[in-house]
C-alpha positions in Angstrom: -14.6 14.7 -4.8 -13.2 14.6 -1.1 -11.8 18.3 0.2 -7.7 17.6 -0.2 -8.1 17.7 3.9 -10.2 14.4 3.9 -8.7 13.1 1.1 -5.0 13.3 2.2 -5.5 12.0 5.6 -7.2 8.9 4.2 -4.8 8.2 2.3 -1.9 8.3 4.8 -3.8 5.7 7.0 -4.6 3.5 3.9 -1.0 3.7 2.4 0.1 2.8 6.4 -2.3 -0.2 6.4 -0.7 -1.7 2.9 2.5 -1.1 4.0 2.2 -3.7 7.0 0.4 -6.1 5.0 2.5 -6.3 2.0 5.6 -4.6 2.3 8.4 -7.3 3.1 12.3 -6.4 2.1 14.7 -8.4 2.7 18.7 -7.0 3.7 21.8 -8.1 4.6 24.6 -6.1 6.0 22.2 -3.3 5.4 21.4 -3.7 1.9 18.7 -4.4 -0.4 18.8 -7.9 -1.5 15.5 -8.8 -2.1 12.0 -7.1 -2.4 9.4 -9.7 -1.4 6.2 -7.7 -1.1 5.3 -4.0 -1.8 2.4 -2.1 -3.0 1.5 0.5 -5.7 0.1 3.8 -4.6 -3.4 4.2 -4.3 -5.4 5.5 -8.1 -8.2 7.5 -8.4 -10.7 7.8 -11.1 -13.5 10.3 -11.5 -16.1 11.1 -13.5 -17.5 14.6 -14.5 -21.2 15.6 -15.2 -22.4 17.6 -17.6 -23.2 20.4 -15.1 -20.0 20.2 -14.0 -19.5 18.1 -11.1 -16.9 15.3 -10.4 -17.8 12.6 -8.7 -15.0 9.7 -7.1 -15.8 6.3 -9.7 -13.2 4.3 -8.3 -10.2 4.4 -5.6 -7.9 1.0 -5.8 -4.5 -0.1 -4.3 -2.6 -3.1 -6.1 0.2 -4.7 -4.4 2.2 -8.4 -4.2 3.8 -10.9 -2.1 6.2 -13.3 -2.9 5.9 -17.1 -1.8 9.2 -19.3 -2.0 7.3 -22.7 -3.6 9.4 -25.8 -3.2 10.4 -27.7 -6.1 9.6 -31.2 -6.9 12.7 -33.3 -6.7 13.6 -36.8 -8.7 15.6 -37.3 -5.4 13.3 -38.3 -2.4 15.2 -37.5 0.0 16.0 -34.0 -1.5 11.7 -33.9 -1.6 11.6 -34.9 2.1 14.3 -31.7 3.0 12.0 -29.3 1.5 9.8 -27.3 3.7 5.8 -28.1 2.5 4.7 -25.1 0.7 1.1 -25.3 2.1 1.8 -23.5 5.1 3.5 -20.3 3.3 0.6 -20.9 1.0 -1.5 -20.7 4.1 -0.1 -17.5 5.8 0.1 -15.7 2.2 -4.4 -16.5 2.2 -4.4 -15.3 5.4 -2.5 -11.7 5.2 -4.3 -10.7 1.5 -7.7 -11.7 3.6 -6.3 -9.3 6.4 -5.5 -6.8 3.6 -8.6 -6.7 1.8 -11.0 -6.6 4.8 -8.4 -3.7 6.1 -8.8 -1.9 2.5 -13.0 -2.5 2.6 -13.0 -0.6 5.8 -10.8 2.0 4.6 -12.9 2.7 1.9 -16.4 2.3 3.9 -14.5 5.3 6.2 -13.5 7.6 3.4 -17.5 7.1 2.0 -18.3 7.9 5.4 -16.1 11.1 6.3 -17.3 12.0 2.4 -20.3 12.0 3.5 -20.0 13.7 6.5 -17.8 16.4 5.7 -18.8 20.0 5.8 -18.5 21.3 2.1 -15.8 24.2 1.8 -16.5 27.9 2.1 -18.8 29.1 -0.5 -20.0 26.5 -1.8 
């Protein structure tokens, strides 16, 4: 397991990262109206050996957007007013691809500085 140090660090930059990706509120006259995108906080799983060593299994982050999907309409010129979803659609593909390839480099960093750290005093 990461020293608290190396640990906590990472996970200020990775929560920073999620938080532009996928945190979207929307407010008017300063209040909360709708949450559009967010994220959970970042779980951690471990495993420990029979000697007694714990070992990192598994670090994840979940999080969401919203996407406002037009509706079909019987009236075609109520169809021909509504924006085409494919473009929201579009820009939603593009920011989780952002979000994952930002999150895959967080988590090649944190195996790295892992791996790199000096272990703690008397150990």
């Amino acid at each position: 397991m990461p020293e608290p140090h190396v640990f906590g660090a990472w996970t200020g930059a990775a929560v920073e990262k999620a938080d532009a990706a996928l945190t979207d509120i929307e407010e008017k006259k300063g209040r909360i109206v709708a949450v559009l995108g967010g994220h959970r906080n970042i779980e951690v799983q471990a495993h420990c050996k029979p000697d007694g060593v714990v070992s990192l299994k598994t670090v994840a982050i979940s999080g969401f957007r919203t996407v406002r999907v037009t509706r079909v309409w019987d009236n075609p010129e109520r169809r021909e007013a509504e924006r085409d979803p494919r473009d929201e659609l579009g820009r939603l593909a593009r920011r989780f691809k952002t979000a994952l390839d930002e999150w895959t480099k967080s988590v090649s960093e944190l195996a790295t500085w892992i791996r790199y750290s000096p272990p703690p005093p008397g150990a």
